[in-house]
C-alpha positions in Angstrom: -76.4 -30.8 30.7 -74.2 -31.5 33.9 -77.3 -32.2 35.7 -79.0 -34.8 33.4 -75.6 -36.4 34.6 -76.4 -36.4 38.5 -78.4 -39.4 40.0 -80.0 -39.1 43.1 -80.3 -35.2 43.0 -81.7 -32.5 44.6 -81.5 -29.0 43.3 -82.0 -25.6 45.7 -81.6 -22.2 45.9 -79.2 -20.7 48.6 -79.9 -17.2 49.3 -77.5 -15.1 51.2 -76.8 -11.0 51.6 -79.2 -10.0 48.7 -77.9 -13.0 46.3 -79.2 -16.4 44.8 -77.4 -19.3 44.1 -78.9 -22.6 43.0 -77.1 -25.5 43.4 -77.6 -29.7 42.4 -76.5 -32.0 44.3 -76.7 -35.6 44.1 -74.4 -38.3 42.8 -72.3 -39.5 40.1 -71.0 -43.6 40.6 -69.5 -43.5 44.2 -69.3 -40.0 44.2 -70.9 -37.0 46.1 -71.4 -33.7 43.7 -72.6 -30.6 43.4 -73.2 -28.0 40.4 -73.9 -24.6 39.8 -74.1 -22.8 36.0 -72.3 -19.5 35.7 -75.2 -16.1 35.6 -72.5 -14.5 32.9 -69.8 -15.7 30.2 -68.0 -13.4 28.2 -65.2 -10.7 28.4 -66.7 -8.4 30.2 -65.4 -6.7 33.2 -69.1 -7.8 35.1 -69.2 -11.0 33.4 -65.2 -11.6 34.5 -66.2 -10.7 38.4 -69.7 -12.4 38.2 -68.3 -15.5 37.3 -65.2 -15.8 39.9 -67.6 -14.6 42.4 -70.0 -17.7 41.9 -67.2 -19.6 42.0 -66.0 -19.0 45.2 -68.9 -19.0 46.8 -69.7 -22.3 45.8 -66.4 -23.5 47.2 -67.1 -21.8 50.0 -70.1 -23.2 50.5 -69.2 -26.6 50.2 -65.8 -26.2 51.9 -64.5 -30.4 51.3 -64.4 -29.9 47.5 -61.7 -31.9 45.8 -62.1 -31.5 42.2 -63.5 -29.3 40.2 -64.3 -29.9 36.4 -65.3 -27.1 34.3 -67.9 -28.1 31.5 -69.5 -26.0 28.6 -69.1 -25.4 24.7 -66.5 -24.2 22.8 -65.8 -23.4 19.0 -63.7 -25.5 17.3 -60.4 -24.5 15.1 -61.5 -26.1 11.8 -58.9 -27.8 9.6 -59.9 -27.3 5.8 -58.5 -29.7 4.1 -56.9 -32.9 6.6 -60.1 -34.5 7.9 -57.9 -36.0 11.0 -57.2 -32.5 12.1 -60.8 -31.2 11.4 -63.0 -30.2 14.5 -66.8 -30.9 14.1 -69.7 -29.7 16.0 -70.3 -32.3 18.7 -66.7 -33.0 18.9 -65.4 -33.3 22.7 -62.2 -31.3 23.2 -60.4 -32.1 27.0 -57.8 -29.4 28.3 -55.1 -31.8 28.0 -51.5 -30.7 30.0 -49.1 -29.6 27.0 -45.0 -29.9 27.5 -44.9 -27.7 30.0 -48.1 -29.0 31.7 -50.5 -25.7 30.9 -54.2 -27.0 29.9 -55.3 -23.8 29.0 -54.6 -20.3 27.8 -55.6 -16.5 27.1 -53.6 -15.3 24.3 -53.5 -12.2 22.5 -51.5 -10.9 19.1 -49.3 -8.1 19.4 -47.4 -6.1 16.7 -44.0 -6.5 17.1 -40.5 -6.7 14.6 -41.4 -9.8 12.8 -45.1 -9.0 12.3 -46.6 -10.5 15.2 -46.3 -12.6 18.6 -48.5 -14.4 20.6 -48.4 -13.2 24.4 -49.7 -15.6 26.7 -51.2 -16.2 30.3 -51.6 -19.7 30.8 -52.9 -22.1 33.6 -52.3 -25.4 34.9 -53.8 -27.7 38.1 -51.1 -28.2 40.9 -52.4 -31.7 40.9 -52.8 -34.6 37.7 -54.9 -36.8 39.4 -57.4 -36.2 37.3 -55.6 -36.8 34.4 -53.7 -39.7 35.9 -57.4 -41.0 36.0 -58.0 -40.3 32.3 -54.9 -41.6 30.8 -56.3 -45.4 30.5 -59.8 -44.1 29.1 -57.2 -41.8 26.8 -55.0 -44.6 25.6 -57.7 -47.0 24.9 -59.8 -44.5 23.2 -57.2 -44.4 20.5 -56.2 -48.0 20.4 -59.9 -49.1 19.1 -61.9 -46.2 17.9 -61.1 -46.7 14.4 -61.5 -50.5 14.6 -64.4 -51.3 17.0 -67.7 -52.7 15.8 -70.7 -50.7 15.0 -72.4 -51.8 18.3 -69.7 -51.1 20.5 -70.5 -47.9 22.9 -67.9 -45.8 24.9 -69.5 -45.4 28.4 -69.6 -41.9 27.6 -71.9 -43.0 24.5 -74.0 -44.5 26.5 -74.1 -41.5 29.4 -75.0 -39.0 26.3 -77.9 -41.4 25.0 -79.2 -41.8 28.6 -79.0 -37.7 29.2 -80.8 -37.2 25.7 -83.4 -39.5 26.7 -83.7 -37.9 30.1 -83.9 -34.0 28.7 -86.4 -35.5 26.3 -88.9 -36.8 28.7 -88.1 -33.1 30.3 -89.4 -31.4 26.9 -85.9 -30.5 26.5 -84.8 -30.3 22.9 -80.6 -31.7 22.7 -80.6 -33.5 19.6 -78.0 -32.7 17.6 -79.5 -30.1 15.1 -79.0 -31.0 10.5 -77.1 -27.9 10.0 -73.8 -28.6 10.1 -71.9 -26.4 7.8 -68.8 -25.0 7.6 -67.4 -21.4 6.2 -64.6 -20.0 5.6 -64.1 -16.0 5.1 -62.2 -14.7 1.5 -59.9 -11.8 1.5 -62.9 -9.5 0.7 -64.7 -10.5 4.2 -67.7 -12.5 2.1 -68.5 -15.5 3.8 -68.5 -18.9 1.8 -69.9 -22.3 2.9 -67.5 -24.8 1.9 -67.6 -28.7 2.5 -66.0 -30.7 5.4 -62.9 -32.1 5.1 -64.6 -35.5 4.8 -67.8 -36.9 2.9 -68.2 -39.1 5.4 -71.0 -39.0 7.2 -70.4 -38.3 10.7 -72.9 -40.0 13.5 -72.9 -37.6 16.3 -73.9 -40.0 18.7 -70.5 -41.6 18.8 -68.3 -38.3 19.3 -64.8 -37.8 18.4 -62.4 -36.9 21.2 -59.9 -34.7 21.4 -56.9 -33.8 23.6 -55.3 -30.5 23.6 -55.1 -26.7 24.5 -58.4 -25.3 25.2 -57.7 -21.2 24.8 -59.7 -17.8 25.2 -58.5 -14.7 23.7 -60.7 -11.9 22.0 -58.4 -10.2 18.8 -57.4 -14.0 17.7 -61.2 -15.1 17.5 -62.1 -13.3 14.1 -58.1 -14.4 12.3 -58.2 -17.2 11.1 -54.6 -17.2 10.4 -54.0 -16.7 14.1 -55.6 -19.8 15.3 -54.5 -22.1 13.1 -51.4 -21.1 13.3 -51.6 -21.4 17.7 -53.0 -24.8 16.4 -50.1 -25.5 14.9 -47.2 -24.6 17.4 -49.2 -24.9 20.5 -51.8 -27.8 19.9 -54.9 -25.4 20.6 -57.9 -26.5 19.8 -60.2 -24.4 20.7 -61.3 -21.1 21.8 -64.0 -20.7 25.4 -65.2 -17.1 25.9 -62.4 -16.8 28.1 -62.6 -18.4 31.9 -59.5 -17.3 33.2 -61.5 -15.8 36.4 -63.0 -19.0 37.4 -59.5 -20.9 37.6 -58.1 -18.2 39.4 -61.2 -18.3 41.8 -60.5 -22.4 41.6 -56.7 -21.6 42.9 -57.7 -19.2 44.9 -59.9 -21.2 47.1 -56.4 -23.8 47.2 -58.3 -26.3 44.7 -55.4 -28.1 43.3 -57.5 -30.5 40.5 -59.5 -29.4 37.9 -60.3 -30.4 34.3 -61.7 -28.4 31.6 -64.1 -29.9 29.2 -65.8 -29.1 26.2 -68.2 -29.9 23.6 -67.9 -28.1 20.4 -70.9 -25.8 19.1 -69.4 -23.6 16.8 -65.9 -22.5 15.0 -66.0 -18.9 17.2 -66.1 -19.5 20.9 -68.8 -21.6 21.3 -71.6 -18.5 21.8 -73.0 -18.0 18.8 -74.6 -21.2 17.8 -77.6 -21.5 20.2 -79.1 -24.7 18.0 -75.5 -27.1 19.0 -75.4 -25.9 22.5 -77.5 -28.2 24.6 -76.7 -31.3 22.4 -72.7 -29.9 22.6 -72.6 -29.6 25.9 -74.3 -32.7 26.7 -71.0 -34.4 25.3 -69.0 -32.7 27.5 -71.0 -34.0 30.3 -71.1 -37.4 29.4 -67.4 -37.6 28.9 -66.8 -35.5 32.5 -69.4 -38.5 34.0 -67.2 -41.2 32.3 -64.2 -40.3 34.1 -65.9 -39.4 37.6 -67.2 -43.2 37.3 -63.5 -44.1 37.1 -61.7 -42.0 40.2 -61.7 -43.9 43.3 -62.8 -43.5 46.8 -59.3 -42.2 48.0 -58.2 -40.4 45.4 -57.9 -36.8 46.9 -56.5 -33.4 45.6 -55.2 -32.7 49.2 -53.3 -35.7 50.9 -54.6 -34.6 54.4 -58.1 -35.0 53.3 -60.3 -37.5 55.3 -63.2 -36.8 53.4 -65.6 -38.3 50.3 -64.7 -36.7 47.1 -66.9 -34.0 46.1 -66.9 -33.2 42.2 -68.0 -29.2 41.2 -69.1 -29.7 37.8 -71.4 -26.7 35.7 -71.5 -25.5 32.6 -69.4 -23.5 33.2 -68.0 -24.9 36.5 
């Protein structure tokens, strides 16, 4: 998905001490970029050090990266009956900083006097540039999506039609799939399908947008009660398989900017529906191409910097 988003690339495979890489490079608007796909995502102890490992050797291969955006699917926290509220498959979901600037979590329920409470470990970027960046795409995003004209595209519209058209001509299938559904469990664990929130019908080339907590955690996955509930209190939106290794690899390596985006797939952690990945994740691509269209030439994460900005982007770094 990120690299139907890169003009002008070239893609290779770095081999060193027994290991392969493969990497893309090429361009996005003015800038340099480079992109690499995680081997393993999942909670796993060799899943955890595969993917921090990948990570740091990517930015320690290309040693003048200034920000990093994490890309991939996600599953969605479904609202059942406020169609505002109500995630969809193709839905974008940015890591947006919360009131005490965290983009994104690992949380976990434990027992405890009153029934339950959540135990966090959450992460934010030293630096907002990024964000800075999106705030005017942000704030006019919500001043005319519900009022513009049927022919007017987003430029992330327009990035997503060119990438479907460009996996297409690839024999790449990423069209959003007809099954849409949505279940809900019953206290006896039988699973009902149930209709959206909203009869209208929803045209997944123009996806909805998002701004919130994006949040891994294993025992909250399967309770519903649980997530809407961090929903609620903590604006989390939705659950990743849990990439809490690659932002400490991305902090590690003194990265101070990243951004995590994501394109909804499913309404578990964005693994299980293998049909909504490519076209999901394409979303989240368009969107992350959008905003590195709009960062300038000197906008760096590290003030001494005197070089172009490079831009890590995979799915999942």
């Amino acid at each position: 998905a990120v690299d139907a988003m890169i003009e002008n690339k070239v893609t290779f495979v770095r081999h060193k001490a027994g290991e392969s890489n493969v990497y893309t490079i090429g361009t996005i608007g003015r800038h340099h970029v480079v992109s690499t796909k995680l081997p393993l995502i999942g909670r796993s102890r060799t899943a955890q050090i595969s993917t921090g490992s990948t990570t740091t050797r990517l930015l320690g291969t290309f040693q003048y990266v200034q920000h990093v955006f994490i890309i991939g699917c996600a599953g969605g926290i479904p609202h059942y009956t406020d169609a505002s509220k109500h995630i969809r498959r193709g839905d974008i979901i940015v890591g947006y900083p919360n009131e005490e600037d965290y983009v994104y979590g690992i949380y976990e329920a434990e027992q405890s006097a009153e029934g339950y409470e959540f135990v966090s470990t959450c992460y934010k970027p030293k630096s907002f540039q990024l964000y800075q960046v999106l705030e005017s795409i942000k704030e006019n995003y919500h001043q005319t999506n519900l009022n513009r004209s049927s022919t007017h595209k987003y430029p992330w519209e327009k990035f997503l039609k060119d990438g479907i058209e460009y996996l297409l001509s690839h024999n790449i299938d990423c069209l959003p799939p007809s099954n849409d559904c949505l279940c809900i469990k019953t206290k006896n664990n039988e699973i009902i399908e149930i209709e959206h929130p909203s009869n209208e019908k929803k045209d997944y080339l123009r996806p909805i947008i998002r701004f919130g907590m994006i949040a891994g955690g294993k025992n909250i996955l399967t309770n519903d009660y649980f997530k809407i509930t961090l929903s609620d209190k903590c604006n989390v939106l939705c659950f990743d398989s849990e990439i809490d290794q690659v932002i400490a690899a991305i902090q590690g390596n003194r990265i101070e900017s990243f951004m995590i985006i994501r394109g909804i797939s499913d309404y578990h952690d964005g693994t299980l529906n293998k049909e909504w990945q490519p076209y999901s994740s394409l979303c989240a691509a368009a969107f992350m191409k959008t905003i590195i269209y709009k960062i300038p030439n000197n906008l760096y994460a590290h003030s001494n910097s005197q070089h172009d900005d490079d831009d890590d982007d995979d799915d999942i770094l």
